[in-house]
N, C-alpha and C positions, 0 to 999 in steps of 0.2 A: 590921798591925792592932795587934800590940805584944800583952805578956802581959794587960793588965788588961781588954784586950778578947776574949779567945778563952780557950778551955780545952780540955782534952785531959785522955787518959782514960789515958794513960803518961805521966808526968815523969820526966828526970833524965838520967842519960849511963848509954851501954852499959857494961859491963864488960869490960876487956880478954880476949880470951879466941879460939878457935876461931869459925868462922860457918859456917851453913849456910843458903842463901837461895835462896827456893822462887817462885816467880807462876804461878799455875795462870789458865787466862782463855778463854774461848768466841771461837773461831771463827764467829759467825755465819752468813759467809755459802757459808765450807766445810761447816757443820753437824757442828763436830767442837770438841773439846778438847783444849787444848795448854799446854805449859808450858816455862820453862827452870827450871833448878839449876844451881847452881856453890856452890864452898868461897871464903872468907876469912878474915880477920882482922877482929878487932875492936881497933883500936889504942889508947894510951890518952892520944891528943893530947883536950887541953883546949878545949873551944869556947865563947862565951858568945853563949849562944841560950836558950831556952824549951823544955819540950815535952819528947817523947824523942830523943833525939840521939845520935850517935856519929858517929867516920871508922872508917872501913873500906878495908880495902886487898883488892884484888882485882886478880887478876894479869890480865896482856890484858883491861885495863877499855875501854879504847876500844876492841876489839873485840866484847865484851860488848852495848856500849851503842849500836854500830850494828847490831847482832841486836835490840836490845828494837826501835830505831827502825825499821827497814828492816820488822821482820812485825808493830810497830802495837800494841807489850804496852800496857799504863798499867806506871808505876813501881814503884808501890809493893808488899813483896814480903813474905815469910812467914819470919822466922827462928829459928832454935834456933842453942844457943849448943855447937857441935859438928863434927864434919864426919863428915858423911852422907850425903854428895852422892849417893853412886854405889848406894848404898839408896833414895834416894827416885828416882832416877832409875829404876831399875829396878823399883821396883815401880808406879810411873804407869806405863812404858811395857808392862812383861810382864805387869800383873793387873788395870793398867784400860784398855790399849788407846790410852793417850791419844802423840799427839807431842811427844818432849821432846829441848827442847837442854838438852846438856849441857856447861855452861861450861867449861872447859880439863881435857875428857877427853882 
């Protein structure tokens, strides 16, 4: 569609730094909520695109990414620029009950 046609409500590139990345998503037809978390990187290769953008490094990314495809996630996820994985892991699975992977625990 190109920039002059679309807009977005973040511009620019991430900051290199720490990642913390969250998808919370409904089960349907289990009638439950689930989620994964994992830690990366935010690198600080240059891209030329639109929008918000970043690379991201993520260890056992293709294992990752046949978890999101194999239980049916959508992509796109929740970040904070940190690592807190094992905080947000624990407190969806111990204070809300919800099922969570958790990326290269």
């Amino acid at each position: 569609m190109g920039k002059a046609n679309s807009f977005g409500t973040v511009v620019g590139s991430l900051k290199a730094g720490p990642l913390t990345y969250c998808r919370v998503s409904t089960d349907d037809y289990a009638g439950k909520i689930r989620a994964y978390c994992g830690e990366g990187e935010i690198t600080s290769d240059r891209l030329q695109t639109f929008g918000g953008y970043g690379v991201v490094k993520i260890a056992a990314l293709q294992a990752l990414l046949q978890h999101i495809c194999r239980q049916g996630y959508e992509h796109h996820v929740a970040v904070n620029r940190s690592h807190y994985g094992r905080a947000v892991v624990d407190a969806l699975a111990n204070y809300k009950g919800w099922e969570v992977y958790h990326h290269g625990a």
